[in-house]
C-alpha positions in Angstrom: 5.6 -246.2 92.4 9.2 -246.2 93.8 11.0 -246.7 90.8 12.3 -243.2 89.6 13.0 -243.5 85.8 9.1 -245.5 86.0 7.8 -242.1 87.5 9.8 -240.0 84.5 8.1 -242.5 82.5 4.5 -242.4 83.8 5.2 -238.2 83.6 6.3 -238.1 80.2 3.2 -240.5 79.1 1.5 -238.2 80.8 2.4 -234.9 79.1 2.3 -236.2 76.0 -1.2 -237.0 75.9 -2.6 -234.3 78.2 0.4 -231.8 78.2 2.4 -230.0 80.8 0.3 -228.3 83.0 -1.7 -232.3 83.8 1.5 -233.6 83.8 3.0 -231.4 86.8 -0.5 -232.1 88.7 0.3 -236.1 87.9 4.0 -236.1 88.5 3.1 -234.2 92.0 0.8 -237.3 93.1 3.2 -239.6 91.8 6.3 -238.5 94.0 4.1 -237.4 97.2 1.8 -240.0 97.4 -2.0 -238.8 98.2 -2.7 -235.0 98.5 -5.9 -232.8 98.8 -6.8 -230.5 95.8 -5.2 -227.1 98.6 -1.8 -229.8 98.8 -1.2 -229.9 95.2 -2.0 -226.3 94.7 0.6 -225.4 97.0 3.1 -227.7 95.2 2.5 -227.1 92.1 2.2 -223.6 92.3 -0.5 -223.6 89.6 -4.2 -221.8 90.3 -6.7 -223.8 91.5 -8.7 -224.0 88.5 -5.8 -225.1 86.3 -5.6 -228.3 89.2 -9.2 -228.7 89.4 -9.2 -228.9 85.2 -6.2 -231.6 85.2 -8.2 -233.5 87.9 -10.9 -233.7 86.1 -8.8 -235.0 82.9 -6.7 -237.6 84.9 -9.5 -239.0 86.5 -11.4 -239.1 83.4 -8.9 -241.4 81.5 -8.5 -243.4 84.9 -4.9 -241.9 86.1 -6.0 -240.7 89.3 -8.8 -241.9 91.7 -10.1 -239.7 94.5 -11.1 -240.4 97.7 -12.5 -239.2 100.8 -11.4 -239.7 104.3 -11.7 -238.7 108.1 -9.2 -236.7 109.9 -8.8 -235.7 113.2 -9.6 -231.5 113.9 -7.6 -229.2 116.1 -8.2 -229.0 119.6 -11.5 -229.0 120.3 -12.8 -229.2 117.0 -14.7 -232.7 115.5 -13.3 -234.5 112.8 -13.3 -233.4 109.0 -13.6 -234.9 105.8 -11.2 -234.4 103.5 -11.5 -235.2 99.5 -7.8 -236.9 98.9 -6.5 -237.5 95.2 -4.1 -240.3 94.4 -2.3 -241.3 91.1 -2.4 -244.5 90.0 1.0 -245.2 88.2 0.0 -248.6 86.7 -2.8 -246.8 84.7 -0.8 -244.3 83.0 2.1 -246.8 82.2 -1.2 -249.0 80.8 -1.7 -246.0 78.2 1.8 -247.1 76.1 -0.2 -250.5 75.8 -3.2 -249.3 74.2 -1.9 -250.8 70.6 -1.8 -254.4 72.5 -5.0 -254.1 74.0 -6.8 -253.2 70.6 -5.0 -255.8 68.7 -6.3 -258.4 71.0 -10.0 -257.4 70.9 -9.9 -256.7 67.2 -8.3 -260.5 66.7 -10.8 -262.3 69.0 -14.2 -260.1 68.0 -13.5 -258.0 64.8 -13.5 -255.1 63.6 -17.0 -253.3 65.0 -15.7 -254.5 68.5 -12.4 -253.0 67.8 -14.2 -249.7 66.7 -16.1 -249.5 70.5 -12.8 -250.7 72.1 -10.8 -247.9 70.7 -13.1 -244.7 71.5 -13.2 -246.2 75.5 -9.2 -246.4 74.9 -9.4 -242.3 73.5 -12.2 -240.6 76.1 -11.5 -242.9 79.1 -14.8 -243.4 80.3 -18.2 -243.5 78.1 -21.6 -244.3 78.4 -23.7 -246.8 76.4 -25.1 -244.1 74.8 -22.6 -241.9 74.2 -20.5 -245.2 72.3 -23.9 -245.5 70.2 -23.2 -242.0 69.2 -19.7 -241.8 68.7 -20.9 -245.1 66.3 -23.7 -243.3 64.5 -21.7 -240.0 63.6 -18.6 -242.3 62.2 -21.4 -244.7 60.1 -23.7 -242.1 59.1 -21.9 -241.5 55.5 -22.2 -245.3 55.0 -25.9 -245.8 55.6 -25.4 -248.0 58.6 -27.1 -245.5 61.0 -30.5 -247.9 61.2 -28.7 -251.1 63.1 -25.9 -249.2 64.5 -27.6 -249.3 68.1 -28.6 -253.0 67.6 -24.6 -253.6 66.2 -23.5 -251.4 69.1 -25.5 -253.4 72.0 -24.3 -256.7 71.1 -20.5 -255.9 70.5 -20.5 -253.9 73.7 -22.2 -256.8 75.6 -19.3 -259.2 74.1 -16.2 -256.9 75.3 -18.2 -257.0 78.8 -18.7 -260.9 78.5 -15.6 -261.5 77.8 -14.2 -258.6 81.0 -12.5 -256.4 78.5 -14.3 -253.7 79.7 -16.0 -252.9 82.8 -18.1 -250.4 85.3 -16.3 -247.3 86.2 -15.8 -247.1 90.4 -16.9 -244.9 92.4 -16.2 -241.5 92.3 -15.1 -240.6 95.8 -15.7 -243.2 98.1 -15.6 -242.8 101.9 -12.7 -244.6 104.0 -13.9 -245.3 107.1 -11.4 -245.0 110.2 -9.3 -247.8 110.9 -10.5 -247.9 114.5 -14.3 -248.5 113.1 -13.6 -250.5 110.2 -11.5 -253.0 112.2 -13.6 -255.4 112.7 -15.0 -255.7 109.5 -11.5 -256.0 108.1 -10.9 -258.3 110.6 -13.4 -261.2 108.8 -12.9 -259.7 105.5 -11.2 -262.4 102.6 -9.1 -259.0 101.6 -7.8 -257.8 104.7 -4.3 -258.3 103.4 -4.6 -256.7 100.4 -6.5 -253.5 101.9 -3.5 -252.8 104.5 -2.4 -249.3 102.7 -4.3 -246.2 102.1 -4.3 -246.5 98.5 -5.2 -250.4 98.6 -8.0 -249.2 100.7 -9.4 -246.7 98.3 -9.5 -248.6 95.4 -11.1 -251.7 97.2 -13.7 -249.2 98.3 -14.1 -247.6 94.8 -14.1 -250.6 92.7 -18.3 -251.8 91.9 -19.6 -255.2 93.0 -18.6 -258.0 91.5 -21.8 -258.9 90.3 -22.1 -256.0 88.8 -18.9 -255.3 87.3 -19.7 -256.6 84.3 -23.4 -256.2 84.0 -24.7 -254.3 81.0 -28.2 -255.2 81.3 -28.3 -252.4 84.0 -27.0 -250.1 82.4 -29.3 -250.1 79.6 -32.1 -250.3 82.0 -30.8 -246.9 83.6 -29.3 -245.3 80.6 -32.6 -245.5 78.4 -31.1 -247.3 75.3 -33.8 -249.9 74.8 -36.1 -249.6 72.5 -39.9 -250.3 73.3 -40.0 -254.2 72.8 -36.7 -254.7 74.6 -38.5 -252.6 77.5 -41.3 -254.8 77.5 -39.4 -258.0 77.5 -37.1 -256.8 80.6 -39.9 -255.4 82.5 -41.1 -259.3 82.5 -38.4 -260.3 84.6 -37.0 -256.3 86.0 -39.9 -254.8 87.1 -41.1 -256.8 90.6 -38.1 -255.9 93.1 -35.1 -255.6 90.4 -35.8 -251.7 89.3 -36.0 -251.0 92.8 -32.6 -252.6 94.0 -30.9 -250.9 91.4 -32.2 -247.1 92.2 -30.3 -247.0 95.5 -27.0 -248.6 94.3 -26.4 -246.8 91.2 -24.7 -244.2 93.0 -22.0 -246.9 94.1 -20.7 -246.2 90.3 -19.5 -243.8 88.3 -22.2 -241.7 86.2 -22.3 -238.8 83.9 -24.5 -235.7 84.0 -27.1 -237.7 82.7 -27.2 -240.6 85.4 -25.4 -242.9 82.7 -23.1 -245.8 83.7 -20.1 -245.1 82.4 -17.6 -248.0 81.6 -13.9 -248.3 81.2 -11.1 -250.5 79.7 -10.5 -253.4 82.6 -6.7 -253.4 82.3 -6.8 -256.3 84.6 -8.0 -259.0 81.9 -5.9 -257.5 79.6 -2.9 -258.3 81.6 -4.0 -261.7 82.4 -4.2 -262.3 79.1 -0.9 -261.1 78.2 0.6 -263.2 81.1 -1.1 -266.8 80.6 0.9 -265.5 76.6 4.1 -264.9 78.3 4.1 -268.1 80.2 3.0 -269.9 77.1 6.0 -268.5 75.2 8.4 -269.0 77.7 7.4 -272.8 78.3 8.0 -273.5 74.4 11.1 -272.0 74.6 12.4 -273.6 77.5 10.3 -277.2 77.4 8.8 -277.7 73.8 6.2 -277.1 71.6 4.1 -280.2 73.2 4.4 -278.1 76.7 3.3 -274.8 75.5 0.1 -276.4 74.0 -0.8 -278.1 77.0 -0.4 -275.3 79.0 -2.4 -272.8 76.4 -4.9 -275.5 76.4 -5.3 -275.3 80.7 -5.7 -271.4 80.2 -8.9 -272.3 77.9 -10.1 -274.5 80.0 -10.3 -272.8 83.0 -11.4 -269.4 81.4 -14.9 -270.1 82.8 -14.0 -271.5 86.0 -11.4 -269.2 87.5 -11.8 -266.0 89.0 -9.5 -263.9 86.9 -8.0 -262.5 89.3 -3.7 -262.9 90.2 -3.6 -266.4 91.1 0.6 -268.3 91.8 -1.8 -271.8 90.1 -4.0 -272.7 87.6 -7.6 -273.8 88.5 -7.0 -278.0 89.0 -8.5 -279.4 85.7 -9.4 -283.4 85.1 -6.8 -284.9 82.8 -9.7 -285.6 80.3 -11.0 -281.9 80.1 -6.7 -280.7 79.5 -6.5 -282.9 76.6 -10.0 -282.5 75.3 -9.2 -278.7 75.0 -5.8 -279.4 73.6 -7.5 -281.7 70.9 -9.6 -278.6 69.2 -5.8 -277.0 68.1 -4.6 -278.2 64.9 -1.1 -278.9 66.9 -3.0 -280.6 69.6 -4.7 -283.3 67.3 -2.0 -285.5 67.2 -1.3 -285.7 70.9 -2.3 -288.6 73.1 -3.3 -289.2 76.5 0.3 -290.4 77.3 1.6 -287.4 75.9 -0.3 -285.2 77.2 0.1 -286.6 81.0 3.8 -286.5 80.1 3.7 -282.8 79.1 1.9 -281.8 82.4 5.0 -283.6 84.5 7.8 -281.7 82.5 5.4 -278.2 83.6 6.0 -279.7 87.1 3.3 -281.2 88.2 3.5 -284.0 90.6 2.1 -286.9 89.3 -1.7 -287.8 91.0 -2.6 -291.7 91.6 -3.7 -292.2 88.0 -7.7 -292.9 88.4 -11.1 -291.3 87.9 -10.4 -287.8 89.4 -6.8 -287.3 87.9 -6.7 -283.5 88.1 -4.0 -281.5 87.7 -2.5 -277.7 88.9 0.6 -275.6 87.3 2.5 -273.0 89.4 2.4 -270.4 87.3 4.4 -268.7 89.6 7.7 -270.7 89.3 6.8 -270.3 85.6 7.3 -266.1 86.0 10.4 -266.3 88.2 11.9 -268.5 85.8 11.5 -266.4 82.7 11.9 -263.4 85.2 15.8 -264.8 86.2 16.2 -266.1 82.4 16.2 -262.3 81.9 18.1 -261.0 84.8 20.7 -263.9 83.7 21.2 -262.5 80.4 21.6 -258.7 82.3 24.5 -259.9 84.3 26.2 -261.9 81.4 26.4 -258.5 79.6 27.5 -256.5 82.4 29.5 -258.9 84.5 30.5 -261.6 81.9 30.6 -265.4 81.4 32.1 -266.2 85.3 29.7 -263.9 87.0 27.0 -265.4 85.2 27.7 -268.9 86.0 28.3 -267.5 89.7 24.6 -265.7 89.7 23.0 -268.6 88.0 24.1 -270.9 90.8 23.0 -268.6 93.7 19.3 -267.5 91.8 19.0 -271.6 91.8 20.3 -271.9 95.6 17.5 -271.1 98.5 19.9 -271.1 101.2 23.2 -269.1 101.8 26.6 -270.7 100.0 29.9 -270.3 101.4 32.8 -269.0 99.1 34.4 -272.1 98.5 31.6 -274.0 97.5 30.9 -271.1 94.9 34.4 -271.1 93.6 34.1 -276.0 93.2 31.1 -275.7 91.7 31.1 -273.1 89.1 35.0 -274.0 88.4 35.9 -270.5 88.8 39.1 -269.4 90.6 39.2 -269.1 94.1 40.8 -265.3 93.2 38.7 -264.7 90.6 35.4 -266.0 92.3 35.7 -263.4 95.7 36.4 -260.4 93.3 33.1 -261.3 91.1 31.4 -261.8 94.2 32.5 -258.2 95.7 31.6 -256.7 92.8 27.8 -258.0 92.4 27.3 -257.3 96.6 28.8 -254.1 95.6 25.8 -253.5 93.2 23.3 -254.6 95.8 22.9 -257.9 93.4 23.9 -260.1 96.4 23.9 -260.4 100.5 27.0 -261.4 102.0 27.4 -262.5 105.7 30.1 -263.6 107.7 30.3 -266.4 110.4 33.6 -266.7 112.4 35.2 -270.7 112.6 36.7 -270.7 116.0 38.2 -274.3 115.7 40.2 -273.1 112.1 40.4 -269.7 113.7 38.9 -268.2 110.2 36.4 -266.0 108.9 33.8 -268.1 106.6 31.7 -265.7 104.2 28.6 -267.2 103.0 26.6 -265.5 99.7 22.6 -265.6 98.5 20.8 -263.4 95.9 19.3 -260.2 96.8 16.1 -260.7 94.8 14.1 -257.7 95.8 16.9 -255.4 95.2 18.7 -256.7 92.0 14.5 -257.3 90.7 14.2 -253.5 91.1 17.0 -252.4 89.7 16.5 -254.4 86.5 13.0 -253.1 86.4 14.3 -249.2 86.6 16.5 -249.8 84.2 14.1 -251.2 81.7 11.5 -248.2 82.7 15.0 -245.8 82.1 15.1 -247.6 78.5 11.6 -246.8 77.9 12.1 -243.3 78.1 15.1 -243.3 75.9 13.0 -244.8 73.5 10.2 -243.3 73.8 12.2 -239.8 73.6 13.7 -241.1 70.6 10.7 -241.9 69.0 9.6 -238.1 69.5 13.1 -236.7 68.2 12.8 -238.8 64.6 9.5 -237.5 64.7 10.2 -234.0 64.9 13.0 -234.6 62.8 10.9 -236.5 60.0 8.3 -233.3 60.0 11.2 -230.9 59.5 12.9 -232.6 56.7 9.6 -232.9 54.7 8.9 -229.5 55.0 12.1 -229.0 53.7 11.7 -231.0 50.7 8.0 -229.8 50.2 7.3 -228.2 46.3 10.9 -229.3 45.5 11.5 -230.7 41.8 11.0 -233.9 40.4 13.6 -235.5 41.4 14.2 -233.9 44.8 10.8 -235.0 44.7 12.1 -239.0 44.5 14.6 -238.3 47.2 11.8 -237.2 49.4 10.7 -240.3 48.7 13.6 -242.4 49.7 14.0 -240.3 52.6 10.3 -241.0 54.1 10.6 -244.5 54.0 13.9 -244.5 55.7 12.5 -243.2 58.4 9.3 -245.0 58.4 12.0 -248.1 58.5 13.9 -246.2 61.4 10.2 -245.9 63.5 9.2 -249.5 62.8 12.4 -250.6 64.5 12.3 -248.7 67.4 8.4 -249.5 67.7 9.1 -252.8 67.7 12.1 -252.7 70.5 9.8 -250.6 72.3 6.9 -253.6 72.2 9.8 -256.3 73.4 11.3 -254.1 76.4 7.3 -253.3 77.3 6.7 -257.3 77.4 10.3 -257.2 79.7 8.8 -254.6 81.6 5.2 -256.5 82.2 7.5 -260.0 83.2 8.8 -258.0 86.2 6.0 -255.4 87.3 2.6 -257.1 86.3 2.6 -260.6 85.8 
């Protein structure tokens, strides 16, 4: 992570949850990258139990993924292998999300789904087994204890259906040296994305994709079935399958007792979040028509894609876009016509209309739009009316504009427009270069966007807000505790003020919990989706 206030932020999530001493082992990796357990010892200046005990937590709840790797020995000595440990900033900034992630199972499966969901979101990695417990000891009072492992298996096998949870990785896996692995990067499909150390390690850590998601296994391994599920997998397990599996179990992550252990898949949840975000923003800016059509391609194409980052949608028919859009109450009313229409104002270009009239959105012109919507209402604050019309014109512009043409088109003053100008390359907002005109013997200075730079800066900011508000958060807190202690045993009536006085600030928390959830979804526009 190279933002700084999003590396206060991940440490402060951080110590929060886990306290100081796992925060100043996390806040190391963060701002040095990849160390060995000996390299944050030394840095830390902490014992090396105390750094092996906030390893073990980090990696636990998924904040830190280890790795091991060749290096090259002194001078006449062979190569040695070194256990590396590397943070994984995303993860802990995916903890202050935790009350979006269970709202969305809890809506879509209910409220025993909800109840598996949220210990995986408290211990970071279970078992199928230990879940069954942690369901048994909280149902026991209520006499559910006799189905709980049958309720248990089939809502844990929905949240895996549906990718909201998945198979650990691997503990440590082994990078191989670039100069062996080359040519098996070479004619692999992720070569690209497998170009960095910490790419490399996560690629190598994360379980096949076939099993991922595979539950099945785990009960097999885990010993959760009872006799007559036994008997009906051993039908179709036992010639060649229970073999296969033996060898590659230790491609996952286990417990003590050789149980797969499985983790929130943060991923789905922030494709989920995105295909709402683009939804939102296509009402908002198209109309109501727009956003159901384009709600109704991300249902559609649920099954077929690969859920994974994608700039477009899967292409869908025509027919299977409005058929979708036809099982929302808002959709029933929309024809064909309407429909096709829709589809053009989301900016797709129109196919000769026949029998395979399919149909792709850029869902990546969809996020830079909402992403400079935001950025534009940033500058307009900071900058004012002028410089937003100026910034507007130059985030819409692919190619470099001169000053003049700036100054025409956005009917700003000549004067005024170079002084506005200055002041956003000044701020790194734009890139200015200059191109000499012999023939009017004149200096011609010519203006585009610095996306990268101004993108960054907006996203610090909103990760330097966070903090604020998270810190806030903590001071009414603190400051809540201490005036009911205050008022604690008081009289009657001082009684009634206490009253008054906890519901102001249970007012004051709502308020900031909710700016909190709008600068997170600000946040996600610019870092995630």
């Amino acid at each position: 992570m190279s933002s700084p206030h999003g590396i206060k932020l991940a440490a402060h999530i951080i110590s929060t949850n886990f306290g100081d001493i796992v925060c100043k082992v996390c806040e190391c990796l963060l701002r040095k990258g990849p160390l060995s357990q000996l390299e944050v010892t030394r840095f830390t200046e902490l014992t090396k139990q105390k750094v092996t005990d906030a390893l073990l937590v980090l990696i636990h709840h998924n904040c830190v993924q280890a790795f091991t790797i060749q290096q090259p020995g002194g001078f006449g000595e062979p190569p040695k292998i070194m256990t590396k440990y590397m943070a994984l900033p995303d993860n802990i900034i995916h903890h202050m999300r935790f009350p979006k992630f269970l709202s969305i199972v809890s809506d879509e499966f209910g409220q025993d789904c909800a109840e598996i969901f949220e210990g995986l979101l408290q211990h970071g990695r279970l078992s199928l087994n230990q879940t069954m417990d942690r369901y048994k000891d909280k149902h026991k009072a209520s006499g559910e204890n006799s189905s709980a492992t049958n309720v248990v298996h089939e809502n844990f096998s929905k949240l895996a259906q549906a990718r909201y949870i998945e198979r650990c990785p691997a503990h440590e896996p082994f990078l191989e040296p670039l100069e062996e692995g080359a040519k098996k990067r070479a004619k692999s499909k992720i070569a690209d994305a497998t170009q960095t150390l910490e790419a490399r390690a996560l690629a190598a850590a994360a379980p096949m994709e076939s099993q991922r998601f595979l539950v099945e296994a785990d009960t097999l391994i885990g010993g959760v079935l009872d006799d007559e599920d036994s008997k009906k997998s051993s039908t179709t397990d036992i010639v060649g399958e229970k073999r296969k599996l033996e060898p590659e179990t230790e491609s996952w992550e286990t417990n003590e007792r050789k149980e797969i252990l499985w983790r929130v898949n943060f991923e789905e949840f922030i494709r989920r979040l995105r295909h709402k975000s683009c939804v939102s923003h296509v009402t908002e800016r198209v109309d109501s028509v727009a956003g159901i059509v384009l709600s109704a391609i991300f249902e559609a194409s649920r099954k077929d894609e690969t859920r994974v980052k994608t700039e477009k949608t899967v292409p869908l028919l025509l027919e299977t876009i409005y058929e979708e859009a036809m099982k929302t109450e808002e959709g029933r009313s929309l024809t064909l016509e309407r429909v096709r229409a829709a589809l053009v104002q989301l900016g797709c270009e129109l196919p000769t209309i026949g029998i395979d009239e399919t149909y792709s959105i850029d869902l990546k012109k969809i996020i830079y739009q909402a992403q400079a919507q935001e950025v534009e209402s940033i500058v307009l604050k900071k900058y004012g009316r002028e410089a937003y019309r100026i910034f507007r014109l130059l985030s819409e512009r692919e190619r470099r504009i001169e000053t003049d043409k700036i100054s025409s088109t956005t009917f700003v003053e000549k004067k005024d427009a170079l002084k506005i100008l200055f002041q956003l390359w000044k701020d790194d907002y734009l890139n200015l270069e200059r191109v000499g005109n012999e023939a009017q013997k004149m200096e011609i200075m010519l203006w585009e966007l610095n996306k990268r730079s101004v993108w960054e800066q907006v996203l610090d900011d909103m990760y330097h807000a966070a903090l604020n508000l998270k810190l806030r958060l903590v001071h009414e807190l603190d400051h809540a505790q201490d005036l009911l202690r205050v008022l604690k045993g008081k009289s009657l009536k001082e009684g009634d003020e206490a009253a008054k006085m906890r519901k102001k600030v249970q007012d004051k928390w709502k308020v900031l919990e909710a700016s909190f959830m709008i600068l997170d979804d600000a946040i996600m526009l610019f870092h995630d989706f």
